[in-house]
C-alpha positions in Angstrom: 0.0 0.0 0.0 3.2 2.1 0.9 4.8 1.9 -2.4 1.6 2.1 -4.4 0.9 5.7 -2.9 4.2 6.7 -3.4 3.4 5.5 -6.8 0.4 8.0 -7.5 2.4 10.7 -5.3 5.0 10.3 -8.2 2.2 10.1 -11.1 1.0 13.4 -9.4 4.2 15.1 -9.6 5.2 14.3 -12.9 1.7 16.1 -14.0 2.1 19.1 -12.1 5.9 19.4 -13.7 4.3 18.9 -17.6 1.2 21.1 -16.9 4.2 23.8 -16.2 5.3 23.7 -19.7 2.2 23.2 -21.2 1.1 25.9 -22.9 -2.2 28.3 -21.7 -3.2 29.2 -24.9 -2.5 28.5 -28.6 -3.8 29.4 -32.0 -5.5 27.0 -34.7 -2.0 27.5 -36.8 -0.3 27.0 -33.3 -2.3 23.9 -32.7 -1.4 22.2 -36.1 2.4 23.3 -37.0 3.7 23.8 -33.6 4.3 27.8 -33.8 4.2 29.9 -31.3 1.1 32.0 -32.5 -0.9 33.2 -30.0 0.9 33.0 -27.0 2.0 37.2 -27.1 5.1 36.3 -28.7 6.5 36.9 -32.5 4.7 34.2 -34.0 7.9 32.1 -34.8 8.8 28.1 -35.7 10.3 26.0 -32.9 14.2 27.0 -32.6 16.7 23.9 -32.8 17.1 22.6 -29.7 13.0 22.8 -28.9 13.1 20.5 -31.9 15.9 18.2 -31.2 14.3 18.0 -27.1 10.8 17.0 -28.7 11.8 14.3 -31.9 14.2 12.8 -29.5 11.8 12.4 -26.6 8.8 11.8 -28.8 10.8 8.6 -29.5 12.0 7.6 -26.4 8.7 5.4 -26.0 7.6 4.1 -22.7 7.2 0.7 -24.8 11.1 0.9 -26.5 12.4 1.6 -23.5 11.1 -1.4 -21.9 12.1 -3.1 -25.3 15.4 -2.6 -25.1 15.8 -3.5 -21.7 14.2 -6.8 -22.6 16.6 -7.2 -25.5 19.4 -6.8 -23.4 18.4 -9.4 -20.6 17.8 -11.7 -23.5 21.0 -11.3 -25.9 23.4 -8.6 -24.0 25.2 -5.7 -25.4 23.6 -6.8 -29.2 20.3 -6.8 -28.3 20.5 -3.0 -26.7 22.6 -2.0 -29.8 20.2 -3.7 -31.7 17.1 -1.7 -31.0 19.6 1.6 -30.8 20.0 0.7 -34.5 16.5 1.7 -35.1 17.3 5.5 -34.3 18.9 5.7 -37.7 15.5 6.5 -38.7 16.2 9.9 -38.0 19.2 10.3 -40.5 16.8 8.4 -43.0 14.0 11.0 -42.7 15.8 13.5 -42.1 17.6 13.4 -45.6 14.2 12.8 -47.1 12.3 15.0 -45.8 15.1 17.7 -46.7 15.0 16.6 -50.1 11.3 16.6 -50.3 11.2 20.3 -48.7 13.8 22.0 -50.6 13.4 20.2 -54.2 9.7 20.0 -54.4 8.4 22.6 -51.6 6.0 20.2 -50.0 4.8 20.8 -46.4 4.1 17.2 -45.3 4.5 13.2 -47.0 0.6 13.5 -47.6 1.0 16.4 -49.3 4.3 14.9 -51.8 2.5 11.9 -51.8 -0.4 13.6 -53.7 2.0 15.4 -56.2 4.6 12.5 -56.9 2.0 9.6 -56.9 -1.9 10.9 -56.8 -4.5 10.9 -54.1 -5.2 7.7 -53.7 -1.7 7.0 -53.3 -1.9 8.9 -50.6 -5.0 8.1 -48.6 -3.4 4.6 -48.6 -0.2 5.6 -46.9 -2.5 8.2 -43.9 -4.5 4.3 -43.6 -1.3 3.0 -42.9 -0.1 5.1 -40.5 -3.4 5.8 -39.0 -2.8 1.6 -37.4 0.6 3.0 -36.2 -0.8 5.6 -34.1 -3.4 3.4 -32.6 -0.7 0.6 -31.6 1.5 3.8 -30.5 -1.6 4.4 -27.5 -1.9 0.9 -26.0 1.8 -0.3 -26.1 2.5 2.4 -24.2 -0.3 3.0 -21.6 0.4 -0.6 -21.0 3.8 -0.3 -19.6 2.9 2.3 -17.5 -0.2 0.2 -16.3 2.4 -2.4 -15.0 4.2 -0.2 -12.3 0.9 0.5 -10.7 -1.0 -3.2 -10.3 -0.6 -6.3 -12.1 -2.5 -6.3 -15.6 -6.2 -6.3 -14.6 -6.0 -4.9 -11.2 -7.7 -2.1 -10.1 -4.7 0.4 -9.8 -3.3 -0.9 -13.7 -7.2 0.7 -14.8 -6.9 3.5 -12.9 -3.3 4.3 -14.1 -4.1 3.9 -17.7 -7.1 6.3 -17.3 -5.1 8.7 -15.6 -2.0 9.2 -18.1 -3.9 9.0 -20.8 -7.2 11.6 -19.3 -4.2 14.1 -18.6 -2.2 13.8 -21.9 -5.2 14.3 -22.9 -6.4 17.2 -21.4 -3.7 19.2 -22.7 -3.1 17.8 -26.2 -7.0 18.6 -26.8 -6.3 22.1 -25.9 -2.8 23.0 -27.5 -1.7 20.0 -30.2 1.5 20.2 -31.6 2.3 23.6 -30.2 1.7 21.7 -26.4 3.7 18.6 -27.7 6.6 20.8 -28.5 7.1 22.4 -25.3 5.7 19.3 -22.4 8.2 17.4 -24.6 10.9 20.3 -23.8 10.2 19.4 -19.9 9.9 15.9 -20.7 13.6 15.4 -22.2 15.1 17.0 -19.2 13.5 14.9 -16.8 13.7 11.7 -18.4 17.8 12.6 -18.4 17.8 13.4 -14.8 15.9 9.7 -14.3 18.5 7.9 -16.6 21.4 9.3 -14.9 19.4 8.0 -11.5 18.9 4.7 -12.3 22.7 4.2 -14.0 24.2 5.6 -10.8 22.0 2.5 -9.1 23.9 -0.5 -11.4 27.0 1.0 -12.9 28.5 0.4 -9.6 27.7 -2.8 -10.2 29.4 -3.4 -13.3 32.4 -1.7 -12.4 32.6 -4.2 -9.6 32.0 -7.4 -11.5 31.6 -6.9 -15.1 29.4 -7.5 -17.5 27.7 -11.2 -17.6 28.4 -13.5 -20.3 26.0 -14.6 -22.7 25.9 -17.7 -24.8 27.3 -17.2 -28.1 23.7 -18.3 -29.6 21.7 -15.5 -27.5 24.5 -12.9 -28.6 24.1 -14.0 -32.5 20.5 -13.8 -32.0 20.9 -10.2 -30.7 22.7 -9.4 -33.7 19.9 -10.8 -36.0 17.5 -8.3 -34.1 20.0 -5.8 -35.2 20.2 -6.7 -38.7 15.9 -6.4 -38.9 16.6 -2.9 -37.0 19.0 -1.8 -39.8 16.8 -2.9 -42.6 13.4 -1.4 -41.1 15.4 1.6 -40.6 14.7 2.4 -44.3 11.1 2.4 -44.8 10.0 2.7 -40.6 10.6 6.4 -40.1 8.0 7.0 -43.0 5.0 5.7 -41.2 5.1 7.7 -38.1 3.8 11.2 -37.8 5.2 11.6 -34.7 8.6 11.8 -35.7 7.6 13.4 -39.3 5.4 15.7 -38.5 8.2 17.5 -36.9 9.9 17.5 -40.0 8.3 20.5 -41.3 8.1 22.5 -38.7 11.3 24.6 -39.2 13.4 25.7 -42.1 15.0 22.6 -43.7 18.8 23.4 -42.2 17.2 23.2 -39.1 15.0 20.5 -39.2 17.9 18.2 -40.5 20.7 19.2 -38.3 17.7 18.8 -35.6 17.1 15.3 -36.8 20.8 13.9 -36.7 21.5 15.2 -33.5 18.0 13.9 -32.1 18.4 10.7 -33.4 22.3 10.3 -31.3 20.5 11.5 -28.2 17.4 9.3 -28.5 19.7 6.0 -29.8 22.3 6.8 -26.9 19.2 6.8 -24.0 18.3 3.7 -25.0 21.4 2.2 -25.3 22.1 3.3 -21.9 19.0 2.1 -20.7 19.4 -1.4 -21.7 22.0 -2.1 -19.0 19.1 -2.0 -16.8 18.2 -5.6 -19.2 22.2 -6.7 -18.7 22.1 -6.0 -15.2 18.6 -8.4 -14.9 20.9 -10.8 -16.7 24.1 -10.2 -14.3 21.8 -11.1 -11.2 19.3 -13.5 -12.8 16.4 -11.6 -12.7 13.2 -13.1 -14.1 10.0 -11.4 -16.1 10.3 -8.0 -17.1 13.9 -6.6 -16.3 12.5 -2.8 -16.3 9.8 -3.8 -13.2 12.5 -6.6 -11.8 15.5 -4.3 -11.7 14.2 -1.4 -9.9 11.8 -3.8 -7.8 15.5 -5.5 -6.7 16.9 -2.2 -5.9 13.9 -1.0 -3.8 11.3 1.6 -3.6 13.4 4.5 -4.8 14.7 2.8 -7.7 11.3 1.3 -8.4 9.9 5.3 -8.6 12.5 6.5 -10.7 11.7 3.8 -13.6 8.1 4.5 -12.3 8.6 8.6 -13.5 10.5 7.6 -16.4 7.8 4.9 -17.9 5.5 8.0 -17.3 7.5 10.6 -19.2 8.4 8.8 -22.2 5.1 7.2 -22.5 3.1 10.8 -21.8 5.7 12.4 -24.5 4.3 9.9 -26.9 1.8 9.8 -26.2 1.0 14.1 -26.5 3.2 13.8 -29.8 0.4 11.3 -31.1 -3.0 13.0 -30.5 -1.0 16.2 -32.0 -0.4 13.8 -34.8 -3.9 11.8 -35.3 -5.6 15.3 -35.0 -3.2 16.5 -38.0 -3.9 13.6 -40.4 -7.9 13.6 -39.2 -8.4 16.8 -40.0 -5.8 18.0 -43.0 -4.1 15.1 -44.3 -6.9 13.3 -45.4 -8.2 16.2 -47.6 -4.9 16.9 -48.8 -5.7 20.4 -47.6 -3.1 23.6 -48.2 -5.0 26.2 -47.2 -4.2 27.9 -43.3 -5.9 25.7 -40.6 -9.9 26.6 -39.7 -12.1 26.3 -37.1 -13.7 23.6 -38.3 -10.5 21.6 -39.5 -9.5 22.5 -35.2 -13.1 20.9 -34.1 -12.7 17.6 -36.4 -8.5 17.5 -35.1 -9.9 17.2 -31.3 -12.7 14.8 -31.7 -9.8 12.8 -32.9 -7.7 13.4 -30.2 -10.7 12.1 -28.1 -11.8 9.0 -30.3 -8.3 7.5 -30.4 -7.5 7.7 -26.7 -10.5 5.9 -26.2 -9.9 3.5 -29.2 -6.2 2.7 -28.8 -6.8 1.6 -25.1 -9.2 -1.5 -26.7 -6.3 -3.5 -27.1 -5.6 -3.7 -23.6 -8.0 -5.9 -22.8 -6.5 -8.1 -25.0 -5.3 -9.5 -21.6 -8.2 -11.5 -20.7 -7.5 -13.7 -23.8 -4.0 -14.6 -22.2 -1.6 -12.3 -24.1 1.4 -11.3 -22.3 3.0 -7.7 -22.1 6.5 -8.7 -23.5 6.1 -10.2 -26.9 3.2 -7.7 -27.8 4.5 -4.8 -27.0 7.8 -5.8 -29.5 5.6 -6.9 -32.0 3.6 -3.9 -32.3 7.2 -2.6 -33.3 8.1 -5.1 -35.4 5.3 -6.4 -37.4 4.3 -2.5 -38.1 7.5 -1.9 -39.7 7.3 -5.3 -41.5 3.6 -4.3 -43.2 5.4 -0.7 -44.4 8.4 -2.0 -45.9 7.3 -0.3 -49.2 7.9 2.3 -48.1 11.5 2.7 -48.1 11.6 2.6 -52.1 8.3 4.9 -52.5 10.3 8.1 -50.2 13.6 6.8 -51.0 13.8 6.5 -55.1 11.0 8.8 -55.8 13.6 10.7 -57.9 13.7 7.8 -60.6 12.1 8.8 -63.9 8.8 6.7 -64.6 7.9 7.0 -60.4 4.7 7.2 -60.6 1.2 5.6 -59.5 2.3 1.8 -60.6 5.4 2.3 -58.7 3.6 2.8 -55.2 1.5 0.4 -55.9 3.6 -2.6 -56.9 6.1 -1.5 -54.0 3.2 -0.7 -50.8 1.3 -4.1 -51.6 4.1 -6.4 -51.6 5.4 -5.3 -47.9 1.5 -4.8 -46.7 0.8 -8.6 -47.5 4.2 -9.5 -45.6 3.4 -7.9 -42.8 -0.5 -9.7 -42.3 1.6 -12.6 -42.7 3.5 -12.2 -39.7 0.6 -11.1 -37.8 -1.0 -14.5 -38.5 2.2 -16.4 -37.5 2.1 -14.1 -34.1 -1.3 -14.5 -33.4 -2.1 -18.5 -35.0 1.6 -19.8 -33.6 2.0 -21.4 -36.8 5.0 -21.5 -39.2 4.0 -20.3 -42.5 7.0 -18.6 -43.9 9.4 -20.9 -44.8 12.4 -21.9 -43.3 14.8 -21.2 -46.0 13.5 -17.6 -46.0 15.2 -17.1 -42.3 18.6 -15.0 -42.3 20.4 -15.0 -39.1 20.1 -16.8 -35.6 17.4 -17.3 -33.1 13.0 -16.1 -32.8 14.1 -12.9 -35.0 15.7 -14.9 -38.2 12.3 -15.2 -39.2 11.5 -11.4 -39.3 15.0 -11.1 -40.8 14.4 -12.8 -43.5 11.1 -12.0 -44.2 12.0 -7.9 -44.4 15.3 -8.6 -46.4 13.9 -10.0 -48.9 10.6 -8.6 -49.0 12.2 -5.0 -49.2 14.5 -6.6 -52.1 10.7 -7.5 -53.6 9.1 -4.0 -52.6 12.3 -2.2 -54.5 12.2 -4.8 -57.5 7.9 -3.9 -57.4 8.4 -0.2 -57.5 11.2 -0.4 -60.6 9.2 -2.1 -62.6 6.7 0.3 -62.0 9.0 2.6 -63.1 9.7 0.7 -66.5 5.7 0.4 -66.9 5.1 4.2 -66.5 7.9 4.5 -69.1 6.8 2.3 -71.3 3.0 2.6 -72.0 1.2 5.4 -73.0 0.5 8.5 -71.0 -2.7 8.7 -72.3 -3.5 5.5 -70.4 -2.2 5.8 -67.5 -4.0 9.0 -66.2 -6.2 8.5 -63.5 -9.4 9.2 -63.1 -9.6 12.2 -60.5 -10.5 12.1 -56.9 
């Protein structure tokens, strides 16, 4: 009863800190782009290091950092590189989106989606990444849940409903603009937490090293890494929440923002998954980042408690800002300067997938287990958009055009329900000799190396097709 008060007295203090920094009041334009309209200042775009604070925390997720410390329990120093690995989506982006800014002047991936390959093209892609931010709300309200109660328990309810009621609260009234700045506040506490817990275990390490792993459970971290690098192409693309903020400042910015986000955001969770080794070092069952602190006691315990909270409520503000964005302007393809109405639609959304991306939680009644689903919501989502990497990346080929998307977003979508059926049926349906590497992720290796080699293949001979055949009958009937 002690430590569950102390528990909510933490929960309580972490939401007094982010209200500080939440902004009181914010225009429509400041709701949607992040500016600081309306709040008696100039009316300027975020500066650099506003930028670098929010993409970095925005992807410091209360469910990777729990990843990686799993990762690293399992498979040591490869498995916490591994999932650092996936922070090169930032570089990946960032170029892109540079490219995409300064060559073609559009003002989001909707919008160059509509100009490069049509608007159906494009409705497809804000469908795809309309099922990311709906896994983004439940794998990350369910960690948190698991510091307050086990799953089902009264207090696990009652935190869920709290983090995400106040997130909430505040990313109904400010969007983007309020995302920017809680995530500001957010960054430095979730740095002052880190530094906590590694002055806990370091100690610890210095005193008796690091534990040896198997040579199989360190190959198999290295196969995790592998699926990292390749997803790294194609998994930034499907996730507002780090692309949104891609066009929020000039270009320079944004990409000298990106780069340096992406080292802060890969370094935390690199360092964080010592918290997995140290599980490992003192043979620690279940979930390393409740049975580490849990071993070092209550203060420990609230630390990873405040952290879980920050990185999950930094998300978690960063995707209503997001689902509000692509409800109301995205959608329509619209250009013109955010209305009234386009502000009403963006908060009913806000609202509809709080309430909606919790559903999966009770998922727990049918036996399903916090580890494995959280990963595969990472995972299998970046497995159904490999396409993506050669739509954004080779958009610049002549002939890149409607058949291209198509014959490269299809391929990787029908992968991806694959794996979701091997998940959820336990059965084996893609071949053995498809598997690349060592251990459960040679599988998903194997699957996204060659299926991207597919996607790529798909989206050439799209290419050759626009070339080849007729203009004439290849225009599309208009939206």
């Amino acid at each position: 009863m002690f430590e569950n008060s102390l528990s909510w007295l933490a929960m309580l203090a972490y939401g007094v800190i982010v209200w500080q920094f939440a902004p009181k009041r914010v225009s429509i334009k400041g709701f949607f782009t992040g500016s600081d309209d309306g709040e008696g200042i100039k009316g300027s775009a975020p500066g650099l290091w506003l930028l670098v604070a929010s993409a970095a925390i925005s992807w410091i997720f209360a469910k990777s950092i729990a990843n990686a410390a799993s990762l690293a329990q399992a498979f040591g120093l490869s498995g916490s590189i591994g999932y650092a690995f996936y922070y090169l989506s930032f570089l990946v982006a960032g170029v892109v989106i540079y490219i995409i800014r300064t060559k073609g002047g559009d003002q989001s991936l909707p919008a160059f989606l509509i100009r490069k390959y049509g608007t159906l093209c494009a409705k497809l892609f804000v469908a795809a990444i309309a099922i990311r931010l709906f896994n983004e709300v439940w794998s990350n309200t369910k960690v948190v849940g698991l510091y307050f109660g086990d799953e089902g328990s009264a207090g696990y309810w009652a935190s869920v409903a709290a983090v995400t009621g106040f997130t909430v609260f505040y990313s109904w009234r400010a969007g983007l603009r309020g995302s920017l700045l809680t995530d500001g506040g957010q960054m430095i506490l979730a740095s002052v937490l880190l530094a906590g817990i590694l002055l806990f275990i370091m100690p610890e390490f210095a005193a008796r090293g690091l534990p040896q792993f198997p040579e199989a459970a360190s190959m198999a971290g290295w196969t995790f890494a592998g699926l990292a690098l390749v997803q790294a192409f194609s998994y930034p693309f499907h996730d507002p929440v780090l692309t949104d903020r891609g066009f929020i400042t000039s270009p320079k910015t944004m990409l000298k923002g990106f780069i340096l986000a992406g080292l802060i955001g890969g370094g935390f969770i690199f360092l964080f998954g010592f918290v997995g080794i140290f599980g490992a070092l003192e043979g620690l069952g279940g979930n390393p980042s409740l049975a580490v602190p849990s071993s070092f006691g209550i203060t420990m315990l609230l630390i990873v408690n405040a952290i879980m909270m920050t990185s999950a409520g930094s998300t978690l503000d960063s995707t209503f800002a997001s689902t509000a964005k692509l409800t109301a302007r995205d959608w329509s393809g619209a250009k013109d300067a955010p209305t009234e109405r386009q502000l009403t639609t963006g908060r009913k959304a806000v609202i509809i997938i709080a309430v909606l991306g919790n559903l999966p939680l009770f998922s727990l009644y049918l036996g399903a287990e916090v580890g494995p689903a959280v990963i595969a919501a990472t995972t299998i989502s970046g497995t159904m958009v490999m396409g993506l990497a050669p739509i954004f990346i080779l958009a610049f080929l002549p002939g890149a055009g409607r058949w291209s998307f198509h014959l490269a977003f299809w391929p990787g979508i029908f992968f991806g329900v694959i794996m979701t059926l091997e998940g959820a049926m336990g059965l084996q349906i893609v071949p053995a000799w498809i598997d690349i590497g060592v251990g459960k992720y040679a599988d998903d290796l194997g699957v996204n190396l060659w299926g991207v080699g597919l996607c790529t293949v798909g989206f050439l001979a799209g290419c050759a097709i626009e070339l080849i055949i007729p203009k004439k009958s290849l225009v599309a009937t208009p939206a």
